[in-house]
KOLDOLUM-888658 format. One line per field, with one value per atom (N, C-alpha, C): residue in one letter; x, y, z; residue number from 1; atom name. Coordinates in nm, 2 decimals, decimal comma. Layout:
BEGIN
resn <- c(a:...);
px <- c(X:...);
py <- c(Y:...);
pz <- c(Z:...);
resi <- c(NUM:...);
name <- c(CA:...);
This chain:
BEGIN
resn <- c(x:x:x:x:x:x:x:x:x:x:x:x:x:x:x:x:x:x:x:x:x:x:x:x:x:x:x:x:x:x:x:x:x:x:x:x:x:x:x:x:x:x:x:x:x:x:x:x:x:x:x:x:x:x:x:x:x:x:x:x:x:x:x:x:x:x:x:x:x:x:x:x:x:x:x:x:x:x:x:x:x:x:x:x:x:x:x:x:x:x:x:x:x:x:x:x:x:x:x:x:x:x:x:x:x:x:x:x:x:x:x:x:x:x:x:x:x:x:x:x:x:x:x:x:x:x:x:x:x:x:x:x:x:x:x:x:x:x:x:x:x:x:x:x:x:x:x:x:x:x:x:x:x:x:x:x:x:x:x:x:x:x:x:x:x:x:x:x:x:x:x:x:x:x:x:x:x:x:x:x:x:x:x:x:x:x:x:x:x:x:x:x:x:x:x:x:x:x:x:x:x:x:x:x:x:x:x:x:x:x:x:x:x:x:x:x:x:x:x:x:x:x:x:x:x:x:x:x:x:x:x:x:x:x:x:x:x:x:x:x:x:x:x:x:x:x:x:x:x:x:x:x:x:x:x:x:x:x:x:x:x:x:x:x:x:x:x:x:x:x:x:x:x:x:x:x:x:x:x:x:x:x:x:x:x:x:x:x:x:x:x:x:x:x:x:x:x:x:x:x:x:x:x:x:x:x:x:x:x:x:x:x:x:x:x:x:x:x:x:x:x:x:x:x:x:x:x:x:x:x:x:x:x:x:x:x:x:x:x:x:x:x:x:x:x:x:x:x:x:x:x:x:x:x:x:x:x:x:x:x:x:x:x:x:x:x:x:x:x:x:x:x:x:x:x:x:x:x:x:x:x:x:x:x:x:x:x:x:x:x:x:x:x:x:x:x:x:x:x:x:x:x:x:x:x:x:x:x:x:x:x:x:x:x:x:x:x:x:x:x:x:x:x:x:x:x:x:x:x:x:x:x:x:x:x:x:x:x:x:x:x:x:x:x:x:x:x:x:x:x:x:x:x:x:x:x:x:x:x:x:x:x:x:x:x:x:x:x:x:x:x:x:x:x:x:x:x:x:x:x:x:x:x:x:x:x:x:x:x:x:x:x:x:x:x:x:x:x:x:x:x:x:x:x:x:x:x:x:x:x:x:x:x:x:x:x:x:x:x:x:x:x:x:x:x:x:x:x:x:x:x:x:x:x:x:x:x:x:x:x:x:x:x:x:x:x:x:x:x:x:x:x:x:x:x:x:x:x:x:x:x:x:x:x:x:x:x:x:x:x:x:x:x:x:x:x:x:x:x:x:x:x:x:x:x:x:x:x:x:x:x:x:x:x:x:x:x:x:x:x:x:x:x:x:x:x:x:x:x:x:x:x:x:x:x);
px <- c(8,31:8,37:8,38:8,47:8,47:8,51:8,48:8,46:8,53:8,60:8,61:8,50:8,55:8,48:8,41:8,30:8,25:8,38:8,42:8,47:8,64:8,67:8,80:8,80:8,96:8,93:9,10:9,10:9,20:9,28:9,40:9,44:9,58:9,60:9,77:9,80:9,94:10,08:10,18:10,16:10,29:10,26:10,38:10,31:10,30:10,26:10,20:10,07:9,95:9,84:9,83:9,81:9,78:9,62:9,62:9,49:9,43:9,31:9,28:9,18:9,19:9,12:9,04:8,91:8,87:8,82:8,81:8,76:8,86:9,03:9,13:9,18:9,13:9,20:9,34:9,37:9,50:9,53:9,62:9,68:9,81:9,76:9,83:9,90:10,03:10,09:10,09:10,02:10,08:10,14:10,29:10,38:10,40:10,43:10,41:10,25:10,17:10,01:9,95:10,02:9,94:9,98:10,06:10,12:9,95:9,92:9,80:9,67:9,67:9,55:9,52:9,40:9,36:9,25:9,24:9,13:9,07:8,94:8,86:8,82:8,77:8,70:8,59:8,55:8,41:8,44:8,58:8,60:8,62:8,57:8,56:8,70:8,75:8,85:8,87:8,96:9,05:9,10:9,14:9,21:9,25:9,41:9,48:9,44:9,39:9,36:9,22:9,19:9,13:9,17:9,31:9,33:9,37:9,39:9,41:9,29:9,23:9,05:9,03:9,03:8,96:9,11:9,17:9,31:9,20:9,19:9,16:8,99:8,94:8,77:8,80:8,85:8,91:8,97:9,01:9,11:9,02:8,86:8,79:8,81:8,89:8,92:8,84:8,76:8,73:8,54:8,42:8,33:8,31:8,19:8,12:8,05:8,02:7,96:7,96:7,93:7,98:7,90:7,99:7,94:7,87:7,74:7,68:7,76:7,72:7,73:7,92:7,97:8,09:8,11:8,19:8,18:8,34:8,25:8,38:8,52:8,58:8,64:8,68:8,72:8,72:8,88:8,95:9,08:9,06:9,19:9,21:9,26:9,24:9,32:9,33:9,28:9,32:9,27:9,34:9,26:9,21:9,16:8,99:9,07:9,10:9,16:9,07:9,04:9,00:8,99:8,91:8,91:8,92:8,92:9,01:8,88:8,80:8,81:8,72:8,62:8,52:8,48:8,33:8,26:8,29:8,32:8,31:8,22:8,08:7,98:8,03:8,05:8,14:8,24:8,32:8,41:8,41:8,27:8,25:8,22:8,15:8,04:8,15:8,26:8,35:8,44:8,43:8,53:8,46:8,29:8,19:8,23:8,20:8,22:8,32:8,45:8,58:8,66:8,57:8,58:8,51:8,35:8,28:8,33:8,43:8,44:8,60:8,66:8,76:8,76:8,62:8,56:8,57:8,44:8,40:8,54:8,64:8,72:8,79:8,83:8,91:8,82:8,67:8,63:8,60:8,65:8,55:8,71:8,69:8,78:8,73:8,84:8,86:8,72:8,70:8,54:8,41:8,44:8,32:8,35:8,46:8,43:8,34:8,39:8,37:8,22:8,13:8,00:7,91:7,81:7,78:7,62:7,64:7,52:7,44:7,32:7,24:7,28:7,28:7,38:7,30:7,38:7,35:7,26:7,11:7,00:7,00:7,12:7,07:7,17:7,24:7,35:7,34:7,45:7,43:7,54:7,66:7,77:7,85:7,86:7,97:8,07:8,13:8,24:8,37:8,37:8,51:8,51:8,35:8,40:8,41:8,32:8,35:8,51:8,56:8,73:8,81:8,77:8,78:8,81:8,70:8,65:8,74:8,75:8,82:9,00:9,02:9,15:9,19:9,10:9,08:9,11:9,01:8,99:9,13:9,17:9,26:9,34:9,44:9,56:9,51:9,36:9,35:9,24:9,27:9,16:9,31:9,25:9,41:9,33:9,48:9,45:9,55:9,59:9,73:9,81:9,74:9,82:9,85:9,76:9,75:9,66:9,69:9,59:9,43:9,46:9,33:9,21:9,28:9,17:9,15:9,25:9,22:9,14:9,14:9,04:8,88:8,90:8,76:8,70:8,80:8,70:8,70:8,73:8,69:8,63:8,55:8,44:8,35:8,36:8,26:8,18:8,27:8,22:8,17:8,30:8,21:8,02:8,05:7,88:7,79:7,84:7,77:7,67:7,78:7,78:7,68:7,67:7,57:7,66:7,78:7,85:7,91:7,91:7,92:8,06:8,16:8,30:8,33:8,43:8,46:8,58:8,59:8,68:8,78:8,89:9,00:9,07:9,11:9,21:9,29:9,45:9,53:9,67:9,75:9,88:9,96:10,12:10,21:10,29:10,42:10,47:10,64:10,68:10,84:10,92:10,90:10,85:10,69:10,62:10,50:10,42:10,34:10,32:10,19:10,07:9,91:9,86:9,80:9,74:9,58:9,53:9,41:9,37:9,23:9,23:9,09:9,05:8,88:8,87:8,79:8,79:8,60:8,59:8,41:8,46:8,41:8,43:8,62:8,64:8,84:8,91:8,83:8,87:8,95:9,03:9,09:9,09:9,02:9,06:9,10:9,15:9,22:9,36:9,41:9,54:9,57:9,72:9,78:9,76:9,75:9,71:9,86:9,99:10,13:10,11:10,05:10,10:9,99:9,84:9,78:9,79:9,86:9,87:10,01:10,08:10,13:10,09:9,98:9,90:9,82:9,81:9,72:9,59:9,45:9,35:9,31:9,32:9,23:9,12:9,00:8,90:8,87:8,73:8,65:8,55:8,49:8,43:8,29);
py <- c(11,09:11,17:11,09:11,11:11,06:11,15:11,10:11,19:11,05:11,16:11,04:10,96:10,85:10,75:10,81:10,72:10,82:10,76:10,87:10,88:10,84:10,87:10,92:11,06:11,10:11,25:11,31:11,39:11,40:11,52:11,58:11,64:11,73:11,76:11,77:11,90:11,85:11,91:11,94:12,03:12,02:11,90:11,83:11,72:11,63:11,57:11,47:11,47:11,37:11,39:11,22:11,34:11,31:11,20:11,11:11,01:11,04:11,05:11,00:10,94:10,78:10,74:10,68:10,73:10,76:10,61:10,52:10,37:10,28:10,35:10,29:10,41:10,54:10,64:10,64:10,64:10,63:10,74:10,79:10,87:10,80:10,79:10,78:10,86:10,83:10,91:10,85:10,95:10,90:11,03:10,95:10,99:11,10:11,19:11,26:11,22:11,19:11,21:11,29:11,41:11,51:11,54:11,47:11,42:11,32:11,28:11,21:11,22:11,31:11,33:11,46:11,53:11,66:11,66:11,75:11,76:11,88:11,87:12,00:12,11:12,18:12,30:12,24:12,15:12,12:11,98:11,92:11,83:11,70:11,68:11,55:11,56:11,44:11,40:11,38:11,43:11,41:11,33:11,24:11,15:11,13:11,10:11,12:10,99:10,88:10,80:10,70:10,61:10,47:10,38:10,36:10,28:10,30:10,41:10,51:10,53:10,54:10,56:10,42:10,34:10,17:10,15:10,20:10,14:10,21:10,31:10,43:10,40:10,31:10,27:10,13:10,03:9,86:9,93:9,99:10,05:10,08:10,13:10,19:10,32:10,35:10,54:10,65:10,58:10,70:10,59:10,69:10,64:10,75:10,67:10,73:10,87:10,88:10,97:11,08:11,20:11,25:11,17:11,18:11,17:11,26:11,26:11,41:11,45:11,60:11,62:11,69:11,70:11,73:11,89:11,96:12,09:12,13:12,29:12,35:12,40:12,45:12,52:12,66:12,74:12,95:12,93:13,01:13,02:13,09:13,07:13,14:13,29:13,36:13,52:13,59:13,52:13,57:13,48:13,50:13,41:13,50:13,43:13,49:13,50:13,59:13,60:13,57:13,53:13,53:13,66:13,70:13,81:13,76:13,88:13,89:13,98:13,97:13,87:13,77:13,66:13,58:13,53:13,50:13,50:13,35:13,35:13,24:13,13:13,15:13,04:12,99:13,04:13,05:12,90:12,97:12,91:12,74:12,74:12,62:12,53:12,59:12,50:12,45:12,52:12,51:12,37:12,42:12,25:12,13:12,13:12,04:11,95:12,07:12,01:11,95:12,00:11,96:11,80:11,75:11,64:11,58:11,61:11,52:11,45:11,56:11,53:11,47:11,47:11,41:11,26:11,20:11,06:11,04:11,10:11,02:11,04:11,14:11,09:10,99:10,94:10,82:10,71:10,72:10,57:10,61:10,68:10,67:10,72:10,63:10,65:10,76:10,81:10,94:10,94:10,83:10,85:10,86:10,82:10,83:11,00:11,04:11,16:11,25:11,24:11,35:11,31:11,19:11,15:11,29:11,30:11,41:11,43:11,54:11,56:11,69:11,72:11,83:11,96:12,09:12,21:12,25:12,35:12,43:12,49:12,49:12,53:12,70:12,71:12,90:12,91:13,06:13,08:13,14:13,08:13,09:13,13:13,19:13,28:13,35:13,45:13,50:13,42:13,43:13,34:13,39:13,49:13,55:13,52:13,49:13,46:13,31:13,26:13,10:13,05:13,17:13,13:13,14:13,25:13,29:13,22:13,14:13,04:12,92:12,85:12,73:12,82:12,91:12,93:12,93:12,97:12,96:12,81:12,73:12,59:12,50:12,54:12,40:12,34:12,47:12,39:12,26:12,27:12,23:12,07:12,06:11,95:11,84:11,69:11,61:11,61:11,63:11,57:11,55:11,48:11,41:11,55:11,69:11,77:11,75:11,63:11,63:11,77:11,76:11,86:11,82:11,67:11,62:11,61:11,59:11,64:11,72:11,79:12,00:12,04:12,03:12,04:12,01:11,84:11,81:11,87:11,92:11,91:12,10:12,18:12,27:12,30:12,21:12,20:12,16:12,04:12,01:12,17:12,22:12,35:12,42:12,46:12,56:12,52:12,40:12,40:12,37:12,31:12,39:12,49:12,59:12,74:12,82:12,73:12,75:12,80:12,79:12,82:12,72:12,68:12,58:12,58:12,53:12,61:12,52:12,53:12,37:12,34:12,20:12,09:12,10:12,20:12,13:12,04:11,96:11,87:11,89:11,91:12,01:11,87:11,87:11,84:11,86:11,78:11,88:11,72:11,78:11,63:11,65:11,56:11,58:11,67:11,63:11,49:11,54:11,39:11,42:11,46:11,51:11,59:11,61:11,59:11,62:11,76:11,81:11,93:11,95:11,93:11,97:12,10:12,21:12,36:12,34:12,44:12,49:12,63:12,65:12,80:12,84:12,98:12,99:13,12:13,08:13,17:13,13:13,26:13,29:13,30:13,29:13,32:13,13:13,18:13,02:13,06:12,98:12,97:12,87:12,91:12,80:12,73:12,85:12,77:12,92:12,90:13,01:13,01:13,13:13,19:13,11:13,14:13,09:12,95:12,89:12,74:12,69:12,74:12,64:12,69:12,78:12,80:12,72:12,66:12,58:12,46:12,40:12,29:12,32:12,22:12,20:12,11:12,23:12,09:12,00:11,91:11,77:11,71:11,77:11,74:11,87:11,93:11,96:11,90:11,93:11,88:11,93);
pz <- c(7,22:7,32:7,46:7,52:7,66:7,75:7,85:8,00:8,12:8,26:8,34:8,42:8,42:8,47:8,63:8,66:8,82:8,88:8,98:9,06:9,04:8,91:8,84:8,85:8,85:8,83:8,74:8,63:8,54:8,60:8,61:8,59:8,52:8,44:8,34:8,46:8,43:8,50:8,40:8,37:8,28:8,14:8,13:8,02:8,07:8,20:8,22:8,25:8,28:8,28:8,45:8,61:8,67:8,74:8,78:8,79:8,94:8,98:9,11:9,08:9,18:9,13:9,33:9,27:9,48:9,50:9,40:9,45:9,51:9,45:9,54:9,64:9,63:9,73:9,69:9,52:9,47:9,39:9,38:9,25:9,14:9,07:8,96:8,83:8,76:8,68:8,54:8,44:8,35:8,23:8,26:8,22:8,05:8,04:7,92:7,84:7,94:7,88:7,79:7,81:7,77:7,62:7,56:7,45:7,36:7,40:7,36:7,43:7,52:7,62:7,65:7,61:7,66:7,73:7,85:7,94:7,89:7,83:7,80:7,90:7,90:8,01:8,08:8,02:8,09:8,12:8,13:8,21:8,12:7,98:7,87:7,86:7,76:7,75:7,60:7,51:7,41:7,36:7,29:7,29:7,16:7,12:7,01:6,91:7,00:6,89:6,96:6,86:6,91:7,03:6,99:7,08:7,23:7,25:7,38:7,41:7,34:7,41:7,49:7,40:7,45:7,53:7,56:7,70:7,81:7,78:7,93:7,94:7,86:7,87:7,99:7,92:7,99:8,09:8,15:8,27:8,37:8,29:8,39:8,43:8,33:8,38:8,35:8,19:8,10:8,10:8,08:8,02:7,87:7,84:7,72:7,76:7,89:7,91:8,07:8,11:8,24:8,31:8,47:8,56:8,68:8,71:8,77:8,83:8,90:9,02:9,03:8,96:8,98:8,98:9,06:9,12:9,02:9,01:8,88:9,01:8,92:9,01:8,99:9,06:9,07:9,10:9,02:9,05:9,18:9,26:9,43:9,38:9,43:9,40:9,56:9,64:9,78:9,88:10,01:10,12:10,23:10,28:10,36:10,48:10,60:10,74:10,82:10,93:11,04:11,11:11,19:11,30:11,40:11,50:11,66:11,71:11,81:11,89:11,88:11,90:11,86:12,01:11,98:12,06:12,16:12,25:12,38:12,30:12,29:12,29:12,15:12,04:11,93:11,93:12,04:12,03:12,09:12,16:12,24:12,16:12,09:11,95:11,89:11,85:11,72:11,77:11,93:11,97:11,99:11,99:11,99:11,88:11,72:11,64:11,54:11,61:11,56:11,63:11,69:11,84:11,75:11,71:11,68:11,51:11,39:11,30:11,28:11,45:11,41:11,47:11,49:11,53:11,37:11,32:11,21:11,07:11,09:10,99:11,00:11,12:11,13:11,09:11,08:11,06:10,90:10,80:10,65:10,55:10,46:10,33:10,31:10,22:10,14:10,04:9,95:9,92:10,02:10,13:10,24:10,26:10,29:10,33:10,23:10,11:10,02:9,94:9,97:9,98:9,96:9,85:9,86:9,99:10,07:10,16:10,13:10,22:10,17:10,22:10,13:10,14:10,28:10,34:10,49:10,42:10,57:10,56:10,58:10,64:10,71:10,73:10,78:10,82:10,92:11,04:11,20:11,23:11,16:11,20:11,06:11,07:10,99:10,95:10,81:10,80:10,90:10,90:11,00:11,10:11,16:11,33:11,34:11,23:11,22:11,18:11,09:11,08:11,22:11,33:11,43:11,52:11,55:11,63:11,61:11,45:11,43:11,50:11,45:11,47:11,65:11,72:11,86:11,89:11,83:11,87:11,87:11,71:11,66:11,75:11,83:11,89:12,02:12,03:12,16:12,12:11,95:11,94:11,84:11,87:11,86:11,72:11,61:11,53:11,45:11,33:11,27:11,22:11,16:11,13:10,97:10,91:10,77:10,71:10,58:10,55:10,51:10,48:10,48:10,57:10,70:10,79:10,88:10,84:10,91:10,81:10,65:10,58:10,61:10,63:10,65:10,79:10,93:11,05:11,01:10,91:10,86:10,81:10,70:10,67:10,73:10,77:10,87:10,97:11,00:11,09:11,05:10,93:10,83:10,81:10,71:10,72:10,82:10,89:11,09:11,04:11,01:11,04:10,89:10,84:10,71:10,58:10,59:10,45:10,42:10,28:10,20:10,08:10,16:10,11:10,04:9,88:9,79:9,85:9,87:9,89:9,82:9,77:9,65:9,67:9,61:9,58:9,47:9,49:9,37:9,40:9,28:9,30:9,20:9,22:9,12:9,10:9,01:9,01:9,04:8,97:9,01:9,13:9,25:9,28:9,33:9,33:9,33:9,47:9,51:9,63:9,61:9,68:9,69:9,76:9,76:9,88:9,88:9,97:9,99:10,07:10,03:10,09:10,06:10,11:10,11:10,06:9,96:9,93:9,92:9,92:9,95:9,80:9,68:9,56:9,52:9,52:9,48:9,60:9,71:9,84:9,93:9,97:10,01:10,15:10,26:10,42:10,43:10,50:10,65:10,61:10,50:10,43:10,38:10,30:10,23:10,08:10,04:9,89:9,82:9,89:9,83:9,79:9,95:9,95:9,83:9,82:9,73:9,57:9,54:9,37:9,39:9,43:9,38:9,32:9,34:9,35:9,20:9,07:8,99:9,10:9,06:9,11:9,01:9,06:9,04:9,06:9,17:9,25:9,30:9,28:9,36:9,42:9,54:9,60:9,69);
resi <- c(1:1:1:2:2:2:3:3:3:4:4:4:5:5:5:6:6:6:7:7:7:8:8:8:9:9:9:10:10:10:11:11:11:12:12:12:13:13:13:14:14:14:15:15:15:16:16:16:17:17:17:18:18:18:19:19:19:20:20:20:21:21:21:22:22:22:23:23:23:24:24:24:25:25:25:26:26:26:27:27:27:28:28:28:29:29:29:30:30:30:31:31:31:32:32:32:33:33:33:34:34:34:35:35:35:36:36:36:37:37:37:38:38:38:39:39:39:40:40:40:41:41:41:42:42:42:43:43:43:44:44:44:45:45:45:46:46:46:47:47:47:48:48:48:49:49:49:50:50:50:51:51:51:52:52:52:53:53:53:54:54:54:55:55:55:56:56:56:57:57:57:58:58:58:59:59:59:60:60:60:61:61:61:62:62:62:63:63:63:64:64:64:65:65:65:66:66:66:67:67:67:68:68:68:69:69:69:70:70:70:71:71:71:72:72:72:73:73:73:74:74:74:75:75:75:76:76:76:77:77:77:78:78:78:79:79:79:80:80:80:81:81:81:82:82:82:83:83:83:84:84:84:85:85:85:86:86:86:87:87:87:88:88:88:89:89:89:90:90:90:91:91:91:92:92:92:93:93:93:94:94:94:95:95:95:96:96:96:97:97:97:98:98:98:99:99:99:100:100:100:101:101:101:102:102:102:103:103:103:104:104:104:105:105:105:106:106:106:107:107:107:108:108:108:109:109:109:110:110:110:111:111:111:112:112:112:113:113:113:114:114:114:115:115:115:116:116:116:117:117:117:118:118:118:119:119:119:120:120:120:121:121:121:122:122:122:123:123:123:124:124:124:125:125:125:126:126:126:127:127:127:128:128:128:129:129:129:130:130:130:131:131:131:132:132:132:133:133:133:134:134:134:135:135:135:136:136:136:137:137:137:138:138:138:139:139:139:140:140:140:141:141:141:142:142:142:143:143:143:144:144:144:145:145:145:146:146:146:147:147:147:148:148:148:149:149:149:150:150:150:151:151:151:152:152:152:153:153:153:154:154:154:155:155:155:156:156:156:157:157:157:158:158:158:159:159:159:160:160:160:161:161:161:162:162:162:163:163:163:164:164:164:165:165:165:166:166:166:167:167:167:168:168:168:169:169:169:170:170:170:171:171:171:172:172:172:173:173:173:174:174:174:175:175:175:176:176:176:177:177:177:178:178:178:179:179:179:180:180:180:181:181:181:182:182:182:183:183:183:184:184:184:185:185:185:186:186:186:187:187:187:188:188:188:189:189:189:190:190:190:191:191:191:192:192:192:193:193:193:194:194:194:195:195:195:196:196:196:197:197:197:198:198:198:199:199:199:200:200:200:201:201:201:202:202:202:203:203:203:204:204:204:205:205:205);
name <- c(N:CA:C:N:CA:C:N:CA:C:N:CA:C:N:CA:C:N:CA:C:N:CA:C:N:CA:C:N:CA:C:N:CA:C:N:CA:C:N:CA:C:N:CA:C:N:CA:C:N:CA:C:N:CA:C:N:CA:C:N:CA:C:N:CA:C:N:CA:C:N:CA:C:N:CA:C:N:CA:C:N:CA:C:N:CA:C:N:CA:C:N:CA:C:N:CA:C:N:CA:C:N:CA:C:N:CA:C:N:CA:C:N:CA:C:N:CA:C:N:CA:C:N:CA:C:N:CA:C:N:CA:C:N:CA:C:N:CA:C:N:CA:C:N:CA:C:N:CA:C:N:CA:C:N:CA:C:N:CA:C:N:CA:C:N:CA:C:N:CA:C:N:CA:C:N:CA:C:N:CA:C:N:CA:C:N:CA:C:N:CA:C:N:CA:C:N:CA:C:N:CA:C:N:CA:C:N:CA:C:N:CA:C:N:CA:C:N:CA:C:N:CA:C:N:CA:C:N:CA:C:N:CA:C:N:CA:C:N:CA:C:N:CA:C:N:CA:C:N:CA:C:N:CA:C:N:CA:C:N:CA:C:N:CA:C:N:CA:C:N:CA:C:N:CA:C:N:CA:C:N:CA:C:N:CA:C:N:CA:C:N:CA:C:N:CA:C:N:CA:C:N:CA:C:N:CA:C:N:CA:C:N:CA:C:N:CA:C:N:CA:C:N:CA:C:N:CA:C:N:CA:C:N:CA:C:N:CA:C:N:CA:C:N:CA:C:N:CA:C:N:CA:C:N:CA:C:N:CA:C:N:CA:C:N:CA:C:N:CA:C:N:CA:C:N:CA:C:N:CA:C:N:CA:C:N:CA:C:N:CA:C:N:CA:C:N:CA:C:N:CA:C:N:CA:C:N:CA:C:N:CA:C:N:CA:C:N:CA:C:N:CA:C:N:CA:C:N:CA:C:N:CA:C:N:CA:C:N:CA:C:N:CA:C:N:CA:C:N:CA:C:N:CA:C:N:CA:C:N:CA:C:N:CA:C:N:CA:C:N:CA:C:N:CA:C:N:CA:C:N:CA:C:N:CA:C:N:CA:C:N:CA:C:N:CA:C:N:CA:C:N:CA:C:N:CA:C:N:CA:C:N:CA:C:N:CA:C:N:CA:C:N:CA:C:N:CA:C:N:CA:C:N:CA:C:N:CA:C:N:CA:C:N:CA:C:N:CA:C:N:CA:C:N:CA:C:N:CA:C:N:CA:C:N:CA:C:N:CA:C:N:CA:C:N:CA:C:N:CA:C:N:CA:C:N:CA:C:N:CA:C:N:CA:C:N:CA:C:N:CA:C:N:CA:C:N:CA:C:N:CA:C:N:CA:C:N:CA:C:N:CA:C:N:CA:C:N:CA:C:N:CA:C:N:CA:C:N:CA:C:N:CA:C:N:CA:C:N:CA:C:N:CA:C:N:CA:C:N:CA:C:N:CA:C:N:CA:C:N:CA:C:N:CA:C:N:CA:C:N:CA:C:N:CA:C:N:CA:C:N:CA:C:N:CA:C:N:CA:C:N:CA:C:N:CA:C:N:CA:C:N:CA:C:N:CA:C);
């Protein structure tokens, strides 16, 4: 049996069977995959023959065995709103730390970001006033308006704030298109319920 390689990650679309691969911060396609490639529930990998095994082993895509630490994922069935009104001091913290995480994304690859660290010790705001607060903040902190790092300086906060929300990484193909959201359970913040079920994930985080 095989599983992906560390820090590979599989996902099918339809019949193709999508790559990311976080040592190049690349995604890759391969084309009607899923014709000879199945991704199990628990993440191992399928394979129609021998020689497709030992292609996707020499490739470095696939090992013999998992790699730790990989987070499942909870389908989305709703997103989490923010409340009205949030607290001043709230809001001060929330621009502390959205300044301070939009230094360190510009200096760390996509695998630097997603590095695993130790979960929030305690929780120091509600998630609604912490949605609250970032929503207060955003317009007034510079940032590229990717989803990658409205994600990350949203998490970054979030676990500030002692909640520990997963990182998805989802995409689709023809044509090909990536999206990244944060969800705490089936719940998705700081994005739309619409926009991310369009997205197969590929990465949790």
């Amino acid at each position: 049996m095989l599983w992906p390689a560390p820090k590979v990650h599989f996902a099918q679309v339809r019949s193709d069977i999508v790559v990311l691969d976080l040592r190049t911060d690349a995604y890759s396609c391969l084309v009607d995959g899923g014709a000879w490639l199945r991704i199990e529930p628990d993440q191992s990998l399928t394979v129609a023959s021998p020689e497709y095994a030992a292609a996707l082993v020499d490739a470095g895509l696939a090992a013999p065995g998992p790699s730790p630490g990989r987070r499942t994922w909870t389908p989305a069935t709703r997103a989490i709103a923010p409340e009205a009104p949030t607290r001043p001091l709230l809001v001060m913290l929330c621009a502390s730390r959205l300044m301070a995480s939009t230094l360190t994304f510009r200096s760390w690859t996509l695998s630097g970001l997603l590095a695993p660290s130790a979960p929030p010790r305690h929780r120091s705001a509600r998630l609604v006033d912490a949605l609250s607060a970032h929503r207060a903040v955003r317009p007034w902190i510079p940032f590229e308006g990717e989803c990658l790092q409205t994600a990350y300086q949203l998490r970054h906060w979030l676990r500030a704030c002692g909640h520990d929300p997963a990182w998805v990484f989802g995409v689709r193909t023809w044509p090909f298109a990536a999206h990244c959201w944060l969800q705490i359970g089936d719940g998705v913040v700081g994005d739309r319920l619409e926009r991310v079920s369009r997205y197969t994930p590929i990465l949790v985080a």
